[in-house]
mmCIF entry with sequence, helices, sheets and N, C-alpha, C, O atoms, coordinates in Angstrom:
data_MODEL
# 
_entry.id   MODEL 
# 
_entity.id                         1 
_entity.type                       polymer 
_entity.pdbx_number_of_molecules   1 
# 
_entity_poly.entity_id                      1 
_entity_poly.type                           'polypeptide(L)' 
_entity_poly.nstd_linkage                   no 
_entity_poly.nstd_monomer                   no 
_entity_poly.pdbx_seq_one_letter_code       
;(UNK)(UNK)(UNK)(UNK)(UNK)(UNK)(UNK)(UNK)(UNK)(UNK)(UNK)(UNK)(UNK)(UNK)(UNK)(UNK)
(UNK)(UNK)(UNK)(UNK)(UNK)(UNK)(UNK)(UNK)(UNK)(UNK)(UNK)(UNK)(UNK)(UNK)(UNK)(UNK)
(UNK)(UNK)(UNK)(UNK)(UNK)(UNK)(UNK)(UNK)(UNK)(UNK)(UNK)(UNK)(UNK)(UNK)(UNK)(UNK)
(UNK)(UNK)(UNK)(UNK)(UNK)(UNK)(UNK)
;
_entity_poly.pdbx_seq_one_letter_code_can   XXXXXXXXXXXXXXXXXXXXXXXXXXXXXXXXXXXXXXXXXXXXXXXXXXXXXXX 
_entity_poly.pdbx_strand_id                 A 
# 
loop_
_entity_poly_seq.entity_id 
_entity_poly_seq.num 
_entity_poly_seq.mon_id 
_entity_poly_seq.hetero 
1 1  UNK n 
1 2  UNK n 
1 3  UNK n 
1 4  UNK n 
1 5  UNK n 
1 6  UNK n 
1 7  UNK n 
1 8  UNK n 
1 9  UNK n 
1 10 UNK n 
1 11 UNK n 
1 12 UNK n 
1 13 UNK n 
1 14 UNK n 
1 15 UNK n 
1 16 UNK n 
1 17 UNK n 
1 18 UNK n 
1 19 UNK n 
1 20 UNK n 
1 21 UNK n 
1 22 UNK n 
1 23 UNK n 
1 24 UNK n 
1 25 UNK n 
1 26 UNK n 
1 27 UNK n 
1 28 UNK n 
1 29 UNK n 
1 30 UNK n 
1 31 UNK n 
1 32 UNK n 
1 33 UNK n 
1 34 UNK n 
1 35 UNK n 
1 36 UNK n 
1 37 UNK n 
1 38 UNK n 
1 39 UNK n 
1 40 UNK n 
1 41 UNK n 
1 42 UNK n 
1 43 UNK n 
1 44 UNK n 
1 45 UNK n 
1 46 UNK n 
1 47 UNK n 
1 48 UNK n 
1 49 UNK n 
1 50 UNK n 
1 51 UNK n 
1 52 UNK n 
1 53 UNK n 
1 54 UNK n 
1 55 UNK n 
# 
_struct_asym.id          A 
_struct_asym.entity_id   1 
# 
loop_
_struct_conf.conf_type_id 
_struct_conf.id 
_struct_conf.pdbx_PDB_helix_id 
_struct_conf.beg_label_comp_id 
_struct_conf.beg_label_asym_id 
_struct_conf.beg_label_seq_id 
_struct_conf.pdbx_beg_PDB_ins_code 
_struct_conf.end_label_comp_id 
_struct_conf.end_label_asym_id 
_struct_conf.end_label_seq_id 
_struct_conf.pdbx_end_PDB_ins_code 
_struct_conf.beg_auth_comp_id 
_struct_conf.beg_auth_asym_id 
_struct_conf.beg_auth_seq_id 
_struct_conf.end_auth_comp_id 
_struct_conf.end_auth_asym_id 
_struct_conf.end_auth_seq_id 
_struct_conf.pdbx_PDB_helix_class 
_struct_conf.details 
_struct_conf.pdbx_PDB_helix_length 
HELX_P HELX_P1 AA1 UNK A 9  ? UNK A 16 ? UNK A 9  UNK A 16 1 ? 8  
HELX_P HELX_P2 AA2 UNK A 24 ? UNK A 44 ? UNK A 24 UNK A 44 1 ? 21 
# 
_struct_conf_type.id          HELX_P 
_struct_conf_type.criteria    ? 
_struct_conf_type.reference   ? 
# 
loop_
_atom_site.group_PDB 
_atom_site.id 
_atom_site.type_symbol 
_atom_site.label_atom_id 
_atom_site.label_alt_id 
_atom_site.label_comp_id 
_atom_site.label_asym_id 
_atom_site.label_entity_id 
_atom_site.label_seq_id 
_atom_site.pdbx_PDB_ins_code 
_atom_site.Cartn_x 
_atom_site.Cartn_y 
_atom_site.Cartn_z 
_atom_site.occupancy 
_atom_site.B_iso_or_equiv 
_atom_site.pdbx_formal_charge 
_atom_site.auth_seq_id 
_atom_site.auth_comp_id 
_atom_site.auth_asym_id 
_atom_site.auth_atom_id 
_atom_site.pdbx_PDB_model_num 
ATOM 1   N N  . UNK A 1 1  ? 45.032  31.370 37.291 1.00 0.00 ? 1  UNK A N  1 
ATOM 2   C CA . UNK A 1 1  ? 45.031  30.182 36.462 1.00 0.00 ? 1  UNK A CA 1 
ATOM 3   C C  . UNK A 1 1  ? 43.820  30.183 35.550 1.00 0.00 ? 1  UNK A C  1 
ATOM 4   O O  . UNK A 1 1  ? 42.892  30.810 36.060 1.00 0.00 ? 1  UNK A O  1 
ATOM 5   N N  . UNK A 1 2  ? 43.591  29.763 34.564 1.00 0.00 ? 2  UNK A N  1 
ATOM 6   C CA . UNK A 1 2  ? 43.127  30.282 33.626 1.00 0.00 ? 2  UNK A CA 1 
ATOM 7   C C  . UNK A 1 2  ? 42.806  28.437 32.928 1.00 0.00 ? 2  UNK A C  1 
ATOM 8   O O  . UNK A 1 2  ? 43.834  27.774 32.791 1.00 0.00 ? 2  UNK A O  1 
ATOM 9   N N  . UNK A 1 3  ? 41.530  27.774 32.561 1.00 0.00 ? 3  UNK A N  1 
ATOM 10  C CA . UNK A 1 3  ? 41.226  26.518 32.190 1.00 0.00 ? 3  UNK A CA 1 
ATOM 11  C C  . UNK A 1 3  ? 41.859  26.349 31.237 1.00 0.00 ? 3  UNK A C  1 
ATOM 12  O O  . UNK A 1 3  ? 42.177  25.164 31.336 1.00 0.00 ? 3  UNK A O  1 
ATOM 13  N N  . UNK A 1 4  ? 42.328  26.765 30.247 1.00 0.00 ? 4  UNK A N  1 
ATOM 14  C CA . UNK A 1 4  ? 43.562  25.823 29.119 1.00 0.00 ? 4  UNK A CA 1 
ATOM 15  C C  . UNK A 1 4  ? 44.254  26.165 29.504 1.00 0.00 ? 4  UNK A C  1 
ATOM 16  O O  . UNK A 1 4  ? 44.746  26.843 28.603 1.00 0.00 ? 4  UNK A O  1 
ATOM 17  N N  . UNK A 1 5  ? 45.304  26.353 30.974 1.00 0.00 ? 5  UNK A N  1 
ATOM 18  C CA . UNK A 1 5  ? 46.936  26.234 31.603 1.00 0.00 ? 5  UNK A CA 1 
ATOM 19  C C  . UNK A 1 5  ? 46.020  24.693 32.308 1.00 0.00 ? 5  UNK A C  1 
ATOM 20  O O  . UNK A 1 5  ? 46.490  23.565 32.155 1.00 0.00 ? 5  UNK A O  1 
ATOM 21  N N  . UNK A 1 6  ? 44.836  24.923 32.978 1.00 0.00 ? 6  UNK A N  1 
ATOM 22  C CA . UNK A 1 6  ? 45.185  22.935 33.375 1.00 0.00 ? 6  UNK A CA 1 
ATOM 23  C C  . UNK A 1 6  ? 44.253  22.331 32.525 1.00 0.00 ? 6  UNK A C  1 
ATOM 24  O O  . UNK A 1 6  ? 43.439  21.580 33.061 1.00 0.00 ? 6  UNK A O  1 
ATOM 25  N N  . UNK A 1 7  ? 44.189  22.513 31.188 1.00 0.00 ? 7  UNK A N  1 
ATOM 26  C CA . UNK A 1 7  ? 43.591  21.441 30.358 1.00 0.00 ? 7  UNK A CA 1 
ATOM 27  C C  . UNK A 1 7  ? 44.182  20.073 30.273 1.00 0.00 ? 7  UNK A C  1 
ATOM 28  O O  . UNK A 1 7  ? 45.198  20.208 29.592 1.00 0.00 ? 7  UNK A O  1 
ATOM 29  N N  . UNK A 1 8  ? 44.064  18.909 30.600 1.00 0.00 ? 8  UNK A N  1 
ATOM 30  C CA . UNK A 1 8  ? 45.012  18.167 30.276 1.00 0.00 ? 8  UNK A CA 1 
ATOM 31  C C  . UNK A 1 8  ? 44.751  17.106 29.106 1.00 0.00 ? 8  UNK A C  1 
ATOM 32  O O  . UNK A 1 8  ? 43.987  16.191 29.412 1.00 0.00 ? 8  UNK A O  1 
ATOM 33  N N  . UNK A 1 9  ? 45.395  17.098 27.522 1.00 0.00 ? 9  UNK A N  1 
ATOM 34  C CA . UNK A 1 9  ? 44.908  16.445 26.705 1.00 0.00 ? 9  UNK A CA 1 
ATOM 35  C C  . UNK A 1 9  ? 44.553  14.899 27.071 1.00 0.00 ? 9  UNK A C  1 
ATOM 36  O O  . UNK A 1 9  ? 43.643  14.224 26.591 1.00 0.00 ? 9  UNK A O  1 
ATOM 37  N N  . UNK A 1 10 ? 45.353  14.582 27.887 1.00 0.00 ? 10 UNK A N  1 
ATOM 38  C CA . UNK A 1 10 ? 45.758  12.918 27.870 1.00 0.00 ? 10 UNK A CA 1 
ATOM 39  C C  . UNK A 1 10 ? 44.667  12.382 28.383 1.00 0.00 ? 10 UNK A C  1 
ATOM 40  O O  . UNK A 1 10 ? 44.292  11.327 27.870 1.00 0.00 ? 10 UNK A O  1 
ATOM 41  N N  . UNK A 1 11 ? 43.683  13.090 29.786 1.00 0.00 ? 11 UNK A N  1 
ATOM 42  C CA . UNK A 1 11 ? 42.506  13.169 30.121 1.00 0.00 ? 11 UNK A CA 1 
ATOM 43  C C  . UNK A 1 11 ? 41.478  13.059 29.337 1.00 0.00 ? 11 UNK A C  1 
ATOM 44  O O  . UNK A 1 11 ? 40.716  12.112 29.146 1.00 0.00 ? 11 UNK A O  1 
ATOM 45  N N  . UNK A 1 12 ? 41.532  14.434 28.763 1.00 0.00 ? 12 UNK A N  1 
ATOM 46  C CA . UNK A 1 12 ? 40.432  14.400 27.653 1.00 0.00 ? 12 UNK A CA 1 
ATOM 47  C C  . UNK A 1 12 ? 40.088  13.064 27.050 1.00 0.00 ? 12 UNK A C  1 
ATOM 48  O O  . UNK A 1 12 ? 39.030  12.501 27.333 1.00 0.00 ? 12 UNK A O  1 
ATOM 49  N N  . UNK A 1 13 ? 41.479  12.261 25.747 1.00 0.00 ? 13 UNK A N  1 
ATOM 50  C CA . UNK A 1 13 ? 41.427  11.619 24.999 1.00 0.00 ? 13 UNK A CA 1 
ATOM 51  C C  . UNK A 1 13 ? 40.939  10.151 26.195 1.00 0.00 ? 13 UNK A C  1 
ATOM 52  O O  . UNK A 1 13 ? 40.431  9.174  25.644 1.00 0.00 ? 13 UNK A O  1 
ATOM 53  N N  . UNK A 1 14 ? 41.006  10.133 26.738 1.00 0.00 ? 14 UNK A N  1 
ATOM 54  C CA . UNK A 1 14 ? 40.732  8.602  27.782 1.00 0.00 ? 14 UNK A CA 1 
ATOM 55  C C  . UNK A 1 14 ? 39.276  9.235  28.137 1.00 0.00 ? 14 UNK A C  1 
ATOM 56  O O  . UNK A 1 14 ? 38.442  8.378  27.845 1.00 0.00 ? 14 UNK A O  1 
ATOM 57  N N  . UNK A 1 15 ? 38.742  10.219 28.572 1.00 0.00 ? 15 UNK A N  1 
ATOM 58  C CA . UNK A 1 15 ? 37.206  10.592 28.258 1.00 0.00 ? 15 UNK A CA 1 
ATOM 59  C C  . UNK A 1 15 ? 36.495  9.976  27.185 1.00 0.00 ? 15 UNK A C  1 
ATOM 60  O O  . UNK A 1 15 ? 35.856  8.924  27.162 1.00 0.00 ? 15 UNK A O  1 
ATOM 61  N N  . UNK A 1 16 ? 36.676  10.647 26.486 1.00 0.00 ? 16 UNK A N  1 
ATOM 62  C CA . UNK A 1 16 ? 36.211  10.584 24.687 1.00 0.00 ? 16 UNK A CA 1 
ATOM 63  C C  . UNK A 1 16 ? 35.592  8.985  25.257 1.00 0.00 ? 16 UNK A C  1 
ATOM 64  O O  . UNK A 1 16 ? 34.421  8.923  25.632 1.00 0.00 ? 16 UNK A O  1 
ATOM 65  N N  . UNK A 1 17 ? 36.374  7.888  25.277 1.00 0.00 ? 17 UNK A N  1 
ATOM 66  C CA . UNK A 1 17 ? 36.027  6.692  25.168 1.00 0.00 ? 17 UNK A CA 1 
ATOM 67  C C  . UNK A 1 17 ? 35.709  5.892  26.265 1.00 0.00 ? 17 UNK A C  1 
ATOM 68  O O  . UNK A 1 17 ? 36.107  4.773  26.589 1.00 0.00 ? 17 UNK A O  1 
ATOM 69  N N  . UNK A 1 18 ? 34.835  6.749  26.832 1.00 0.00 ? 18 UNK A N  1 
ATOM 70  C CA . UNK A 1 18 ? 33.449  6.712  27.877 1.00 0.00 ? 18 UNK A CA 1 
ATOM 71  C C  . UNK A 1 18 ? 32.879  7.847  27.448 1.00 0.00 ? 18 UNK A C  1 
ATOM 72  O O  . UNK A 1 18 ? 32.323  8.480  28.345 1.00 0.00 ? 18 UNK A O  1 
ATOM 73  N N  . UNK A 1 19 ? 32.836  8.293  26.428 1.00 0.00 ? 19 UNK A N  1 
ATOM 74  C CA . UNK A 1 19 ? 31.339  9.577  26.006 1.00 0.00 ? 19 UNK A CA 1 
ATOM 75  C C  . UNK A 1 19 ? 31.324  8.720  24.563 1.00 0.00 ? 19 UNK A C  1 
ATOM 76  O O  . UNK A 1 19 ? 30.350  9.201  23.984 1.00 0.00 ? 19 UNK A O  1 
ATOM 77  N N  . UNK A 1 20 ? 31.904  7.697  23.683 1.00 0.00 ? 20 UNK A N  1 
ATOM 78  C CA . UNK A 1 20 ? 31.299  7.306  22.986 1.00 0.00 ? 20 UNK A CA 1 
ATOM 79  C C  . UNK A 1 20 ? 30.704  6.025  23.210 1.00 0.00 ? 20 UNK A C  1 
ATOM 80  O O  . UNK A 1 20 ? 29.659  5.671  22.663 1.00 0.00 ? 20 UNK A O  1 
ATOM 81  N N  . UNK A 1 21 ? 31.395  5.295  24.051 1.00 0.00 ? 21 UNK A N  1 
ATOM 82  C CA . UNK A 1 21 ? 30.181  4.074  24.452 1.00 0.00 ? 21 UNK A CA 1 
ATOM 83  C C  . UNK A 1 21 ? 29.437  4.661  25.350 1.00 0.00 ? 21 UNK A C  1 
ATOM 84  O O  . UNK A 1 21 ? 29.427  3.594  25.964 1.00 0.00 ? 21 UNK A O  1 
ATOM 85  N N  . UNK A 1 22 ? 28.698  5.462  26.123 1.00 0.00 ? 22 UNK A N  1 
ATOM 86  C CA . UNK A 1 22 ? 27.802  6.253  26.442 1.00 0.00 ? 22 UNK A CA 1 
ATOM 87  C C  . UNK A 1 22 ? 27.151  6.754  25.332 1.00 0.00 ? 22 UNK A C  1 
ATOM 88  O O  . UNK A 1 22 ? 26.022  6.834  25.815 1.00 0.00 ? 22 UNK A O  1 
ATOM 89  N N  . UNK A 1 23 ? 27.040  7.139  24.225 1.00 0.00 ? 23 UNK A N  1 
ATOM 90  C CA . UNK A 1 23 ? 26.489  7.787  23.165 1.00 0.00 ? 23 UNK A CA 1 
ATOM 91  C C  . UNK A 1 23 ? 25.583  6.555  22.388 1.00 0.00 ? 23 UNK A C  1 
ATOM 92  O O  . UNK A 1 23 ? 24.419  6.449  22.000 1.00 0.00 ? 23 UNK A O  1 
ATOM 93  N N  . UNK A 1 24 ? 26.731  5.740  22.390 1.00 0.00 ? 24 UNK A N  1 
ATOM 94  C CA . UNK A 1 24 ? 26.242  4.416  21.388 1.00 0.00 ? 24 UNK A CA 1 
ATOM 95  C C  . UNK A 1 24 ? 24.906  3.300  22.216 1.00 0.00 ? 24 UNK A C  1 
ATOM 96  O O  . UNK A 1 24 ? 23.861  2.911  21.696 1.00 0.00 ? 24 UNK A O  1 
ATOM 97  N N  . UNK A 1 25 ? 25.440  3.003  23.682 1.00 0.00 ? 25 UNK A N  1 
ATOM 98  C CA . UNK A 1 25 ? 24.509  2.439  24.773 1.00 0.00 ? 25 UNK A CA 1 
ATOM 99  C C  . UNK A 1 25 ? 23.159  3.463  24.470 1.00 0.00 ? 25 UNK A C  1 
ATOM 100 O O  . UNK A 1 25 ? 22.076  2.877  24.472 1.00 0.00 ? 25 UNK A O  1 
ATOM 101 N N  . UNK A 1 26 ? 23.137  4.668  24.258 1.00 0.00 ? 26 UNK A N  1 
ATOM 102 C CA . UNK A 1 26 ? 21.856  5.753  23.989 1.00 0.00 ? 26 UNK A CA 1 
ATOM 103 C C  . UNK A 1 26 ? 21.115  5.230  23.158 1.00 0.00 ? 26 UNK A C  1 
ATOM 104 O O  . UNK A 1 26 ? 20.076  4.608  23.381 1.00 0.00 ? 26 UNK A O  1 
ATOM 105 N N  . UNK A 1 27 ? 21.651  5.472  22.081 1.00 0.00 ? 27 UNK A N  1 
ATOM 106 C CA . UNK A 1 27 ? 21.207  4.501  20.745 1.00 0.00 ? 27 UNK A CA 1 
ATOM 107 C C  . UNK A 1 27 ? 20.882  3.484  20.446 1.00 0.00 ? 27 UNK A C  1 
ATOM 108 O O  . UNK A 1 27 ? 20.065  3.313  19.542 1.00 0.00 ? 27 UNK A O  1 
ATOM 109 N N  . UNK A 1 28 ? 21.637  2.133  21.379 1.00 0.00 ? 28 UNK A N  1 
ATOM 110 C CA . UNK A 1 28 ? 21.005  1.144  21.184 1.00 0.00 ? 28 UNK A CA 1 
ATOM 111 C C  . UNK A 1 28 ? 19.558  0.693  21.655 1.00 0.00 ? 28 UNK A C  1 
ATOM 112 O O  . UNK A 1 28 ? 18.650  0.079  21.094 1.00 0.00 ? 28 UNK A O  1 
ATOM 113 N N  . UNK A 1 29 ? 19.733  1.312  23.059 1.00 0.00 ? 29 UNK A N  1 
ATOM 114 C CA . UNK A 1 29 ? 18.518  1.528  24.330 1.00 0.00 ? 29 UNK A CA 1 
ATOM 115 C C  . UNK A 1 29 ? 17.169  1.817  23.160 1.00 0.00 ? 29 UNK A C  1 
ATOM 116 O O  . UNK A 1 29 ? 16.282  1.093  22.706 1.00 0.00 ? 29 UNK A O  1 
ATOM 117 N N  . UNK A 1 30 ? 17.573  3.326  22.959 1.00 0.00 ? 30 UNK A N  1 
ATOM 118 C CA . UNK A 1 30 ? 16.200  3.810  21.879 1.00 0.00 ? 30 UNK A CA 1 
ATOM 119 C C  . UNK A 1 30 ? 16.122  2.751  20.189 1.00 0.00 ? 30 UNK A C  1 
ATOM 120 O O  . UNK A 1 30 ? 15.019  2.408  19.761 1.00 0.00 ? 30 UNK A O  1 
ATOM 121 N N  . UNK A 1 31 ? 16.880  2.530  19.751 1.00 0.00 ? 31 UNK A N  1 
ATOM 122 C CA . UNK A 1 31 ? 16.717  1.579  18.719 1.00 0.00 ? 31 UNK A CA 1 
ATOM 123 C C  . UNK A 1 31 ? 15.793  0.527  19.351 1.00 0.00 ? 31 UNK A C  1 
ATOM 124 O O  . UNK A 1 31 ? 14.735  0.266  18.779 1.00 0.00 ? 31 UNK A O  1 
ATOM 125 N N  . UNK A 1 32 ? 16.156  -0.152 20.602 1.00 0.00 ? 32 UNK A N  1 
ATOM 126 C CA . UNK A 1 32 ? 15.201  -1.570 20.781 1.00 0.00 ? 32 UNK A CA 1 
ATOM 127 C C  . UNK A 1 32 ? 14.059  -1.230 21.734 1.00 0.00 ? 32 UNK A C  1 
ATOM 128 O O  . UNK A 1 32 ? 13.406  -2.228 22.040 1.00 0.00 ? 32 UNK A O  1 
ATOM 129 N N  . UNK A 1 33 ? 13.582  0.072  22.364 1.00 0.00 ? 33 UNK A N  1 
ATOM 130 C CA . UNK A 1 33 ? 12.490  0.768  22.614 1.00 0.00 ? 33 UNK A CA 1 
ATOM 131 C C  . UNK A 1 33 ? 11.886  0.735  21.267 1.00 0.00 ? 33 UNK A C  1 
ATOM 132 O O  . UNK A 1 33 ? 11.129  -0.235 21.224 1.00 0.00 ? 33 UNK A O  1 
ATOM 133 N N  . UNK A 1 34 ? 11.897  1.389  20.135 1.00 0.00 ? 34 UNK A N  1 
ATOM 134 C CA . UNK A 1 34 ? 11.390  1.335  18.970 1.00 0.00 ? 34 UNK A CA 1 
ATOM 135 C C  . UNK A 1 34 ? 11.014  0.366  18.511 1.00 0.00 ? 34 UNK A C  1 
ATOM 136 O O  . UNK A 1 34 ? 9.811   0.294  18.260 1.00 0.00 ? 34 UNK A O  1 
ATOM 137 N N  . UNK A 1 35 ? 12.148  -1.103 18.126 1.00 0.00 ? 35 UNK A N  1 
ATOM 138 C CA . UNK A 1 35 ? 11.667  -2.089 17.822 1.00 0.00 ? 35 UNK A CA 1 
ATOM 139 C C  . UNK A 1 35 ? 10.049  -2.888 18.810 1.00 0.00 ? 35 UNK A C  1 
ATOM 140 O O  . UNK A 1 35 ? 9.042   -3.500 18.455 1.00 0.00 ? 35 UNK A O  1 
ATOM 141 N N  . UNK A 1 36 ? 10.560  -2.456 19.997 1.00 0.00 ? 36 UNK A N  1 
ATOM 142 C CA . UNK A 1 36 ? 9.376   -3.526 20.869 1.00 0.00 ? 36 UNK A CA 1 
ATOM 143 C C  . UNK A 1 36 ? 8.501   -2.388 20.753 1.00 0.00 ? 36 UNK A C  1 
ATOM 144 O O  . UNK A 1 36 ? 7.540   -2.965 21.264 1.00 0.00 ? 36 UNK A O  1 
ATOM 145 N N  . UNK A 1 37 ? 8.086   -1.331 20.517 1.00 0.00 ? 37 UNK A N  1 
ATOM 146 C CA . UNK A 1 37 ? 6.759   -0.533 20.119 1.00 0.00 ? 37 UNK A CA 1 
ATOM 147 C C  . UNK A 1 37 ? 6.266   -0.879 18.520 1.00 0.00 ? 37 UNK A C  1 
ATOM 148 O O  . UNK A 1 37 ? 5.124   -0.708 18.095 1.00 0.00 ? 37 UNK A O  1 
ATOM 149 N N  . UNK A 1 38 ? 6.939   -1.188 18.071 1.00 0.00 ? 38 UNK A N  1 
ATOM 150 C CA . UNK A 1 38 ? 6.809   -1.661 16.233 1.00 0.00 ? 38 UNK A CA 1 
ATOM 151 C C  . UNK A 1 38 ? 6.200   -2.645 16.464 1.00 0.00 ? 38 UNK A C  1 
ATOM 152 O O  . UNK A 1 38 ? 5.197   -2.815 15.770 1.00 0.00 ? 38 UNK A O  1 
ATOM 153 N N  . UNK A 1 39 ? 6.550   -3.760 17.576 1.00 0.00 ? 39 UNK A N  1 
ATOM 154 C CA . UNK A 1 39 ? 6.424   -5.087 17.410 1.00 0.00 ? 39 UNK A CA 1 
ATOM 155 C C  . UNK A 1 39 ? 5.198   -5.473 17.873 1.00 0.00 ? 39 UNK A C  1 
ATOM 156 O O  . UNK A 1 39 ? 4.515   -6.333 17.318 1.00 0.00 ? 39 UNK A O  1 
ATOM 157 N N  . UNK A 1 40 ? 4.804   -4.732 19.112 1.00 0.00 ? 40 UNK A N  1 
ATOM 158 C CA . UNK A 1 40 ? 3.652   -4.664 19.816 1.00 0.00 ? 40 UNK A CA 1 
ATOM 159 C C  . UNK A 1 40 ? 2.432   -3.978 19.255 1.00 0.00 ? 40 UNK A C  1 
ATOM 160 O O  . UNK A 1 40 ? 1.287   -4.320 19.549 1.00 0.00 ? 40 UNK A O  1 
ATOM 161 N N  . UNK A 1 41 ? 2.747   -2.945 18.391 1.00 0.00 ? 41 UNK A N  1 
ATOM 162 C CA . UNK A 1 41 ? 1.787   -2.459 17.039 1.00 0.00 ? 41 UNK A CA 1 
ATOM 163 C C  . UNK A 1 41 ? 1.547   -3.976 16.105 1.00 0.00 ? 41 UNK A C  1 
ATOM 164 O O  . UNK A 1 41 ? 0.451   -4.418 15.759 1.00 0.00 ? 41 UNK A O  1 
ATOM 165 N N  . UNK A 1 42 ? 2.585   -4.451 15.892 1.00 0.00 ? 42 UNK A N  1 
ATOM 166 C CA . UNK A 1 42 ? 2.049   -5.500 14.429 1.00 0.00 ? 42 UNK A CA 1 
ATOM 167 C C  . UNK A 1 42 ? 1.792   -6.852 15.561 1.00 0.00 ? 42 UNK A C  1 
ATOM 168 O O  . UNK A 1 42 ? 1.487   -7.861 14.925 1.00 0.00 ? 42 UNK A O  1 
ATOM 169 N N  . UNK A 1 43 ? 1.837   -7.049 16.810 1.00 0.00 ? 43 UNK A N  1 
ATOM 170 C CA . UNK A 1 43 ? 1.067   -7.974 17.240 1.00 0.00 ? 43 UNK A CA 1 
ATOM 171 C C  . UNK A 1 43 ? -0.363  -7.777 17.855 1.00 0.00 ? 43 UNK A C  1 
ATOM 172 O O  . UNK A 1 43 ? -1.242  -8.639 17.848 1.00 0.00 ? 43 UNK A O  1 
ATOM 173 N N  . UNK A 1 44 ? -0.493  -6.229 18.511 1.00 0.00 ? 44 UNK A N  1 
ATOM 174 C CA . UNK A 1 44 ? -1.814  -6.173 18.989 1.00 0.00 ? 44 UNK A CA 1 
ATOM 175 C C  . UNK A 1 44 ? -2.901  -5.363 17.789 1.00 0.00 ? 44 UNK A C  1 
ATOM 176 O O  . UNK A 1 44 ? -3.978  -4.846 18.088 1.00 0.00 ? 44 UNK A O  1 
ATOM 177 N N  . UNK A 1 45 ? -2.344  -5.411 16.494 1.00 0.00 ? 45 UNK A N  1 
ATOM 178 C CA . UNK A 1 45 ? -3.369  -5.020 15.211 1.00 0.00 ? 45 UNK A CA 1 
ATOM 179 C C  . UNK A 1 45 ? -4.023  -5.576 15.505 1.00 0.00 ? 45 UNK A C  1 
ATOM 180 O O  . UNK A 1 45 ? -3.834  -6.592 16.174 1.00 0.00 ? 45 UNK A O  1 
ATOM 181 N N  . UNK A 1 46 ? -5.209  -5.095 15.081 1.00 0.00 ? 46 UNK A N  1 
ATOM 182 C CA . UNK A 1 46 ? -6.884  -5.684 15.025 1.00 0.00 ? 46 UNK A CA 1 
ATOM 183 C C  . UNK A 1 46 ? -6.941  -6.392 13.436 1.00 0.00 ? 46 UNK A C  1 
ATOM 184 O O  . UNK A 1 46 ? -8.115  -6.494 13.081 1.00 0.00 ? 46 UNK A O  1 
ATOM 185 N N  . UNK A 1 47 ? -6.163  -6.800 12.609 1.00 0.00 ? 47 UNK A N  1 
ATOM 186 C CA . UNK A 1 47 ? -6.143  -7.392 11.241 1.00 0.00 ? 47 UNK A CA 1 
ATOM 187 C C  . UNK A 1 47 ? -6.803  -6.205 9.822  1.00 0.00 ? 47 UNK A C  1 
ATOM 188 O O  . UNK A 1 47 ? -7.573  -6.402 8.882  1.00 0.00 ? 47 UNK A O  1 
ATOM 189 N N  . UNK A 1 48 ? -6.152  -5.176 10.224 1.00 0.00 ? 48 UNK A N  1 
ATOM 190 C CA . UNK A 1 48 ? -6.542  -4.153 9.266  1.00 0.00 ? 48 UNK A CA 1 
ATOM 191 C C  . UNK A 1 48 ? -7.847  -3.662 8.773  1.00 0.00 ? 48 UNK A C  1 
ATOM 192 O O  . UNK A 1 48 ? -8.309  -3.269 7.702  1.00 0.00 ? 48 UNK A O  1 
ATOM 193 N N  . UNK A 1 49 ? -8.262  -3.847 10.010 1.00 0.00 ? 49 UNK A N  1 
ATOM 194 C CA . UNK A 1 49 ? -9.672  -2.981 10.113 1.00 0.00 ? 49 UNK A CA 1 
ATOM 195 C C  . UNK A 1 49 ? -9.713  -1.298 10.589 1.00 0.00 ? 49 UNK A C  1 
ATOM 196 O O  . UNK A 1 49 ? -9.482  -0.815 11.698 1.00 0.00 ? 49 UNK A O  1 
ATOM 197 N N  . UNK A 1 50 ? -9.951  -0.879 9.793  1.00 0.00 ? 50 UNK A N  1 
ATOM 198 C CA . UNK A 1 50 ? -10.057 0.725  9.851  1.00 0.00 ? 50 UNK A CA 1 
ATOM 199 C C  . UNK A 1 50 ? -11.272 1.015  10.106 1.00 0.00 ? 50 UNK A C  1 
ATOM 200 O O  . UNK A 1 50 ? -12.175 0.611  9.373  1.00 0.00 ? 50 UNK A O  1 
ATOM 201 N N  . UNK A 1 51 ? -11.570 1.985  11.506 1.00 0.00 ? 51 UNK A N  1 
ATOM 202 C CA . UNK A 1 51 ? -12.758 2.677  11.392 1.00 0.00 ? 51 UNK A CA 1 
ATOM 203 C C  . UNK A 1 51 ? -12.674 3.716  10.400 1.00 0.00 ? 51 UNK A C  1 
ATOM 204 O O  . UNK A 1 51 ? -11.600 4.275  10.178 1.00 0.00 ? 51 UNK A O  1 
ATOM 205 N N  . UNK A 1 52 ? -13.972 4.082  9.651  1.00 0.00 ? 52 UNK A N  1 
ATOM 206 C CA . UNK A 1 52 ? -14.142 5.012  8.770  1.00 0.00 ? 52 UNK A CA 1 
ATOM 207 C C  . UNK A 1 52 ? -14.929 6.198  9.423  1.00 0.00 ? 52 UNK A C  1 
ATOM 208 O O  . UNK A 1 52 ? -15.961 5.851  9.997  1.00 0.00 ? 52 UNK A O  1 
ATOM 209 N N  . UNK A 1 53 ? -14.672 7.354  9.441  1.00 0.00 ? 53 UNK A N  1 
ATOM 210 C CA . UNK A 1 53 ? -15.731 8.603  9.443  1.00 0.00 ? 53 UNK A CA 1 
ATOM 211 C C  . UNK A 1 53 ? -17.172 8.790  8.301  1.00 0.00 ? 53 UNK A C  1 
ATOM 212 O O  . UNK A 1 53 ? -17.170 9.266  7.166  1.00 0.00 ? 53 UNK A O  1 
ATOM 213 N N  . UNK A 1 54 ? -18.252 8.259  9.048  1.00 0.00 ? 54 UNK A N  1 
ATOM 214 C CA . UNK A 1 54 ? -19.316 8.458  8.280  1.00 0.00 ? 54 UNK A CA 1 
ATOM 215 C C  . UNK A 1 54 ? -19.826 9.974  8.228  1.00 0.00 ? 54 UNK A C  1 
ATOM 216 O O  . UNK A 1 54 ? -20.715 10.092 9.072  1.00 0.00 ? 54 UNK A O  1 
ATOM 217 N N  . UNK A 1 55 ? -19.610 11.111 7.593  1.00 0.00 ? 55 UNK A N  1 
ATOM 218 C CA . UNK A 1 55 ? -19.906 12.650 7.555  1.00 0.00 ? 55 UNK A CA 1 
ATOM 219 C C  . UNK A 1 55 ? -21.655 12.781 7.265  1.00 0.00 ? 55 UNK A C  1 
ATOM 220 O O  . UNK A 1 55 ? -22.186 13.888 7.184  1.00 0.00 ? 55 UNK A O  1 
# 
């Protein structure tokens, strides 16, 4: 037996749609990781004070 004699399409296609809301849940997760690191940058700024390198 040989894996495409028991491939079964009908399987597959009912997969697919648990590997794309799995894909998308990925994305959202890291999208609002990002946002609350953005957010926590523009709330714990020091008010745009830059140290400078005196050479």
């Amino acid at each position: 037996m040989s894996i495409i004699e028991n491939f079964n399409f009908d399987r597959f296609l009912y997969s697919l749609q648990y590997m794309w809301q799995g894909m998308l849940s990925i994305f959202l997760v890291i999208g609002v990781i990002i946002l609350g690191v953005v957010a926590m940058n523009k709330l714990t700024s020091r008010g745009g004070k830059k140290k400078e390198n005196k050479e």
